[in-house]
VEXMAR-399806 format. One line per field, with one value per residue: residue number from 1; x, y negated, z of N, C-alpha, C in turn. Coordinates in nm, 4 decimals. Each point is the difference from the previous one (the first is absolute). Layout:
% VEXMAR-399806
i = c(NUM, ...) $
n.c1 = c(X, ...) $
n.c2 = c(Y, ...) $
n.c3 = c(Z, ...) $
ca.c1 = c(X, ...) $
ca.c2 = c(Y, ...) $
ca.c3 = c(Z, ...) $
c.c1 = c(X, ...) $
c.c2 = c(Y, ...) $
c.c3 = c(Z, ...) $
This chain:
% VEXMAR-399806
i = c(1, 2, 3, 4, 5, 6, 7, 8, 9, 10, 11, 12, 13, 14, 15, 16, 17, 18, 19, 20, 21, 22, 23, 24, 25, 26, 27, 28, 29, 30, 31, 32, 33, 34, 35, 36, 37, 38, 39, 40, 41, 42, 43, 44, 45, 46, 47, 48, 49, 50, 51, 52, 53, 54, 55, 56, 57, 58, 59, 60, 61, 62, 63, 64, 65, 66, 67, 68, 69, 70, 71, 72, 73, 74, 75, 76, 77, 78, 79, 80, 81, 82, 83, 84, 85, 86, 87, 88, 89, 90, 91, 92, 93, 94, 95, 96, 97, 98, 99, 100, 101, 102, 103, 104, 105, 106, 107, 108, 109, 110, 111, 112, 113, 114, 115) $
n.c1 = c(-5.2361, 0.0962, -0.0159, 0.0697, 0.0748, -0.1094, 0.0374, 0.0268, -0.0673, 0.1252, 0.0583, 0.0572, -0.1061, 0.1380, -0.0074, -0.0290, 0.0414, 0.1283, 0.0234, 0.0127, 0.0841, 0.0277, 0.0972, 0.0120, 0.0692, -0.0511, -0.1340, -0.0507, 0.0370, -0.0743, -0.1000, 0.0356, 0.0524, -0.1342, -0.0550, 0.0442, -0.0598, -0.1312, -0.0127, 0.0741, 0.0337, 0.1536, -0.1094, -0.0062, 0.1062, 0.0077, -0.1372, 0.0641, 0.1189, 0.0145, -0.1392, 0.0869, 0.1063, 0.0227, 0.1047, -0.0810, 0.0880, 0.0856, 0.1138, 0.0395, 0.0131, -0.1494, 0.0079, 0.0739, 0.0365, -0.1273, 0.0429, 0.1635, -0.0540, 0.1017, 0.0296, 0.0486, -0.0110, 0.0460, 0.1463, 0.0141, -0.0106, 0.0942, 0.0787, -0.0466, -0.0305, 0.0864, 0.0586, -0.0351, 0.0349, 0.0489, 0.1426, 0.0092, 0.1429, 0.0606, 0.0963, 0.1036, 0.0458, 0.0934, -0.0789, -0.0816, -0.0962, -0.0983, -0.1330, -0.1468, -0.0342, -0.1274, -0.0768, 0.1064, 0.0192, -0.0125, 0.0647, 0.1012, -0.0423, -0.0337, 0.1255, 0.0401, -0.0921, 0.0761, 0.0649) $
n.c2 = c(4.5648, 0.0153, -0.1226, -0.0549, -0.0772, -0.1264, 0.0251, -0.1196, -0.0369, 0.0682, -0.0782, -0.0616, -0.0693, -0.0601, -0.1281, -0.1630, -0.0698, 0.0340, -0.1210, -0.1093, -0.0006, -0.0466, 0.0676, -0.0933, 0.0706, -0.1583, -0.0314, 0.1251, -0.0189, -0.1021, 0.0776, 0.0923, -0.1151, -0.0505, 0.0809, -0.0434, -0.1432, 0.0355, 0.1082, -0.1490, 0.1025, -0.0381, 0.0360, 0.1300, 0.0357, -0.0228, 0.0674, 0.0831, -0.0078, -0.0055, 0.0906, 0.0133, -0.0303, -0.1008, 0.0426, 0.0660, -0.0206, 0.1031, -0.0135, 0.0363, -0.1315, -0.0408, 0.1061, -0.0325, -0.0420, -0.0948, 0.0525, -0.0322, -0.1040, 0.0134, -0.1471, 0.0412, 0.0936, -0.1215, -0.0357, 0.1355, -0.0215, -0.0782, 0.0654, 0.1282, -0.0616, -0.1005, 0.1248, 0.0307, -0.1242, 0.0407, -0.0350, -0.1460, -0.0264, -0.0570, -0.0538, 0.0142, -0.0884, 0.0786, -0.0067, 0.1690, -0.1041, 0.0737, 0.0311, 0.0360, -0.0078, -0.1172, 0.0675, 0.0143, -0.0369, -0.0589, 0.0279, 0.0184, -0.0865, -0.1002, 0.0363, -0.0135, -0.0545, -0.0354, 0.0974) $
n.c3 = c(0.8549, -0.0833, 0.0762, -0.1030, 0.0276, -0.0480, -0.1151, 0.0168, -0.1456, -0.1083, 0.0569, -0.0752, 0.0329, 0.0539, -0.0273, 0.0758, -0.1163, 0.0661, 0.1463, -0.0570, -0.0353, 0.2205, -0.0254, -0.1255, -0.0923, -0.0542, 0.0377, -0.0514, -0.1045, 0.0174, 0.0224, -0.1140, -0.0627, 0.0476, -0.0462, -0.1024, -0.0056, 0.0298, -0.0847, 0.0213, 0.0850, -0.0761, -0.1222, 0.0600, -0.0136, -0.1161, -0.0623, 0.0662, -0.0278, -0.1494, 0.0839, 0.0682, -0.1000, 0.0368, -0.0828, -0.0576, -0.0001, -0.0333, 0.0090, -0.1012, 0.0527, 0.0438, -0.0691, -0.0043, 0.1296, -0.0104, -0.1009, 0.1034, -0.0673, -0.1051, -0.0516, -0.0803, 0.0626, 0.1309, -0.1229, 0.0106, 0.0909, 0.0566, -0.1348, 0.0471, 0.1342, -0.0017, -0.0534, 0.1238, 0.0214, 0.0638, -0.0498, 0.0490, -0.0860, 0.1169, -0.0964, 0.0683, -0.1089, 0.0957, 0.0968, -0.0400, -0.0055, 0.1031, -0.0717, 0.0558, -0.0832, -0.0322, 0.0267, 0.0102, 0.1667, -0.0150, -0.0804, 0.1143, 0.0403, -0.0551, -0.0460, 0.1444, 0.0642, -0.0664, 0.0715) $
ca.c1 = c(0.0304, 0.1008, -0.0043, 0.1165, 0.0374, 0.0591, 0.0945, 0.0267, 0.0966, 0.1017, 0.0078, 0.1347, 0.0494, -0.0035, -0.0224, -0.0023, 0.1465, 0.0653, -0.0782, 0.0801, 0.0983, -0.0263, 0.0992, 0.0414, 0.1477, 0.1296, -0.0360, 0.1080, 0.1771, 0.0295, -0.0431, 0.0976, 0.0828, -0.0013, 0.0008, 0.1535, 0.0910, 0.0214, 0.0150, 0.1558, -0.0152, 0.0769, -0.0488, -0.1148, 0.1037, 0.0724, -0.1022, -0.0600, 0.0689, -0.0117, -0.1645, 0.0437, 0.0793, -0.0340, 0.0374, -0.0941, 0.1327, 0.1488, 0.1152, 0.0414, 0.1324, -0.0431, -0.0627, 0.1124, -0.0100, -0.0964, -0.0347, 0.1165, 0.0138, 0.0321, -0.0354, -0.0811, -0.1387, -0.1318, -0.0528, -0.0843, -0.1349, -0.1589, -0.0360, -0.1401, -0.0855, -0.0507, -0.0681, -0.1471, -0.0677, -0.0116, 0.0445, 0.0851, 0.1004, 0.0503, 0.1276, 0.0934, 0.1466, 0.0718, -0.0865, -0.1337, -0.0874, -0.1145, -0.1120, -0.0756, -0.0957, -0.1261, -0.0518, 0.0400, -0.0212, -0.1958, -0.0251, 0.0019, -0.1372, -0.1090, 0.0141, -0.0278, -0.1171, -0.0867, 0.0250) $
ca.c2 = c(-0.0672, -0.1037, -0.1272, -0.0126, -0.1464, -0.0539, -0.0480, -0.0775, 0.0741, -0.0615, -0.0970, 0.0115, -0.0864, 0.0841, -0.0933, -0.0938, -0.0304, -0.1197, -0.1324, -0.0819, -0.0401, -0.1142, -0.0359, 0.0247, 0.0389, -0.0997, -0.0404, 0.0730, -0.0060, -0.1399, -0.0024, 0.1164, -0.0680, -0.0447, 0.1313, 0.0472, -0.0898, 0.0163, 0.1994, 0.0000, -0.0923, -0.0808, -0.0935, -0.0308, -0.0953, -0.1445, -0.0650, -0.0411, -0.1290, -0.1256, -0.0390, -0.0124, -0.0922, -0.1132, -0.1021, 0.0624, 0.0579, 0.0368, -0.0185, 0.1358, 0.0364, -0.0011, 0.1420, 0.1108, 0.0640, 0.1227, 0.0827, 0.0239, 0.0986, -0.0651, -0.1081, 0.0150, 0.0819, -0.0983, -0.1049, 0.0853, 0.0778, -0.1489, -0.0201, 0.0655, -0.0291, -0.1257, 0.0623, 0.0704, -0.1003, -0.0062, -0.0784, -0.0845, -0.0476, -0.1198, -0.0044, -0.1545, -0.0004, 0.1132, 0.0571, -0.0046, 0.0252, 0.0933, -0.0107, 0.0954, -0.0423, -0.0107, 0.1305, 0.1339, 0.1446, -0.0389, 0.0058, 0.1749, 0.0518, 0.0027, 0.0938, 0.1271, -0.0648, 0.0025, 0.0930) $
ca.c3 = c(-0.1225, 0.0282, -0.1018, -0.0137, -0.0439, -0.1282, 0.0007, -0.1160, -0.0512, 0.0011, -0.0645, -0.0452, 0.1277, 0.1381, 0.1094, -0.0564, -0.0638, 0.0638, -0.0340, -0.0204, 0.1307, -0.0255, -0.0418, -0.1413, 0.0262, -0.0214, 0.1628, 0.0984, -0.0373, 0.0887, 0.1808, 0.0850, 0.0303, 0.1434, 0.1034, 0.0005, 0.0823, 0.1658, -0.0254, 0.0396, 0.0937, -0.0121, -0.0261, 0.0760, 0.0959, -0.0613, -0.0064, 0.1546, 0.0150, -0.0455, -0.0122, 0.1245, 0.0519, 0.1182, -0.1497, -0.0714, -0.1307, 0.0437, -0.0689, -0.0558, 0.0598, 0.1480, -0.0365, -0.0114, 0.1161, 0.0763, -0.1020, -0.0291, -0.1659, -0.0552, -0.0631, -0.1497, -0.0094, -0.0058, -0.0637, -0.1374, 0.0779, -0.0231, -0.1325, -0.0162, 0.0104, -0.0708, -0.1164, 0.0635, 0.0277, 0.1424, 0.0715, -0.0593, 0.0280, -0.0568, -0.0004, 0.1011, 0.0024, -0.0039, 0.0604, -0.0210, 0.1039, -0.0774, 0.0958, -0.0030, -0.1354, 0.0802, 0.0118, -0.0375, 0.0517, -0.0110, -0.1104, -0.0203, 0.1345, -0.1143, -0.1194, 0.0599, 0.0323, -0.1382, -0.0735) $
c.c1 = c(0.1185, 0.0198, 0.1562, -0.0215, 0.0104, 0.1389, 0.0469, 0.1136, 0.1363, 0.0810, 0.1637, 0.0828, -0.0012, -0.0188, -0.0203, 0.0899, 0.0087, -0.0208, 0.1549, 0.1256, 0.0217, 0.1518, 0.0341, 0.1465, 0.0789, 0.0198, 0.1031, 0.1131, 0.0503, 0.0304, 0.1097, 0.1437, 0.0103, 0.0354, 0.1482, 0.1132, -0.0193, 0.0071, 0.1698, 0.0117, 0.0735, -0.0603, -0.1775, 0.0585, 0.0198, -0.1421, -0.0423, 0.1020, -0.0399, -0.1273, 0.0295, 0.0293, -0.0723, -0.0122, -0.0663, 0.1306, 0.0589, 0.1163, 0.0535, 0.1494, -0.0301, -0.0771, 0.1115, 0.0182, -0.0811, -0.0388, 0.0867, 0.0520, 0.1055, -0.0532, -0.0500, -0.0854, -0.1126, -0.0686, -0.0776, -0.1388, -0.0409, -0.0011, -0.1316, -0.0574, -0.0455, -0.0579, -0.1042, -0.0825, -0.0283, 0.0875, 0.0418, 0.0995, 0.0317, 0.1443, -0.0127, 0.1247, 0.0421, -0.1020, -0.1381, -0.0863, -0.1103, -0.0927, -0.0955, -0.0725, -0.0816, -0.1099, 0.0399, -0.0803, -0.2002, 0.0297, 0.0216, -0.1011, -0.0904, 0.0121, -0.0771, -0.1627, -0.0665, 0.0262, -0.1766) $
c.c2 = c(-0.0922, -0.0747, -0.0321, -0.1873, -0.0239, -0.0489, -0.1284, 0.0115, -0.0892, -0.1241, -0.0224, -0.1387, 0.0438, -0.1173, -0.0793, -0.0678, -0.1536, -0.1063, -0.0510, -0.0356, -0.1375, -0.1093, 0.0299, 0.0501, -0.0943, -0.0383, 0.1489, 0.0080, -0.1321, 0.0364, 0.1136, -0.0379, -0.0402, 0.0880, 0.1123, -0.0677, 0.0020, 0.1324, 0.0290, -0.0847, -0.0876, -0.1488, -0.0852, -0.0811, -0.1077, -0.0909, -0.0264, -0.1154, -0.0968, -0.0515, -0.0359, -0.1575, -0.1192, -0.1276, 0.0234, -0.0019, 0.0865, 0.0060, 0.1802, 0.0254, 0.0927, 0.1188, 0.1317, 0.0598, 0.0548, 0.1101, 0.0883, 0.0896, -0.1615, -0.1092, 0.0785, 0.1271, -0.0425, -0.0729, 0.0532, 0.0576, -0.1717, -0.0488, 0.0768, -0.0389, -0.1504, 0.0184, 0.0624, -0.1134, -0.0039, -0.1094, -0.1371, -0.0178, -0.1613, 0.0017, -0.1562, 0.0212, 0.1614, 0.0867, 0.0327, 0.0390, 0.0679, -0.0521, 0.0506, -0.0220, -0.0432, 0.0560, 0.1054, 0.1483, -0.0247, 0.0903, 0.1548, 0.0676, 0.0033, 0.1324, 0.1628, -0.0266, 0.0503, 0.1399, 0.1071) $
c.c3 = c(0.0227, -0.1204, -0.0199, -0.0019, -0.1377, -0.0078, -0.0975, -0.0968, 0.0355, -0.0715, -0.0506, 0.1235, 0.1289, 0.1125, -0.1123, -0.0119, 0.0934, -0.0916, -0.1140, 0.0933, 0.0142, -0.0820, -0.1303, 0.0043, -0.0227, 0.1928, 0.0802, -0.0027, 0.0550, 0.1479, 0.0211, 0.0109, 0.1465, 0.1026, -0.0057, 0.0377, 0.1436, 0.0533, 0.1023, 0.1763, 0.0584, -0.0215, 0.0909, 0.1708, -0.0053, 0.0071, 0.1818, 0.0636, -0.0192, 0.0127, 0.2040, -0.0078, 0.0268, -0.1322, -0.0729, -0.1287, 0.1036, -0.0925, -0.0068, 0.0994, 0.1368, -0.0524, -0.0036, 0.1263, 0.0636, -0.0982, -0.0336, -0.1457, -0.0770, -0.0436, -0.1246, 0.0415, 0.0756, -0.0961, -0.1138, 0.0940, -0.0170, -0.1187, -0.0344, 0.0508, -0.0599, -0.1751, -0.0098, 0.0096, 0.1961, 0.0432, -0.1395, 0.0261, -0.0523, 0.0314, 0.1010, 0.0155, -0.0611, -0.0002, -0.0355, 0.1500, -0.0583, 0.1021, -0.0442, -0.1587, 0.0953, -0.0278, -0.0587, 0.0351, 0.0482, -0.1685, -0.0404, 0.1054, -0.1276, -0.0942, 0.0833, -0.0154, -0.1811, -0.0630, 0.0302) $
């Protein structure tokens, strides 16, 4: 005698419908800014300098050589990122100094952590 398996019937669902995501799209369109400002490793350079230096500022003058790239395409890579919110600038005199935002990068550790 051969018994065959019940079978259950069929259902129009094929899994169970994903949870909520933990990120709203105003929150991801914030955070992918972050991640496109550091997506450049010109700029992931600049963030290891200036998180190095001894001054906790560096002067834009003291970024151009070790990066050996021009004054204004430094000054447009540390314009994204201070628009990313990673770095502050303060003007002195002639001169803009940058420095790290304070928790910045605790903050893009967090965005990964919460995804």
């Amino acid at each position: 005698m051969n018994l065959l398996p019940i079978l259950e019937p069929a259902t129009d669902e094929c899994c169970a419908p994903a949870s909520a995501p933990a990120l709203g799209p105003e929150e991801a369109k914030q955070q992918a800014v972050v991640f496109k400002a550091l997506a450049d490793p010109n700029r992931l350079r600049l963030l290891s300098i200036i998180k190095a230096s001894s001054s906790g500022a560096t002067c834009v003058c003291d970024l151009t050589d070790p990066l050996d790239l021009s004054q204004p395409t430094v000054s447009h890579h540390l314009k994204v990122l201070v628009e990313a919110g990673l770095l502050h600038r303060e003007k002195r005199g002639t001169w803009a100094y940058f420095s790290l935002a304070p928790g910045a990068l605790d903050d893009v550790a967090g965005i990964l952590a919460k995804l």
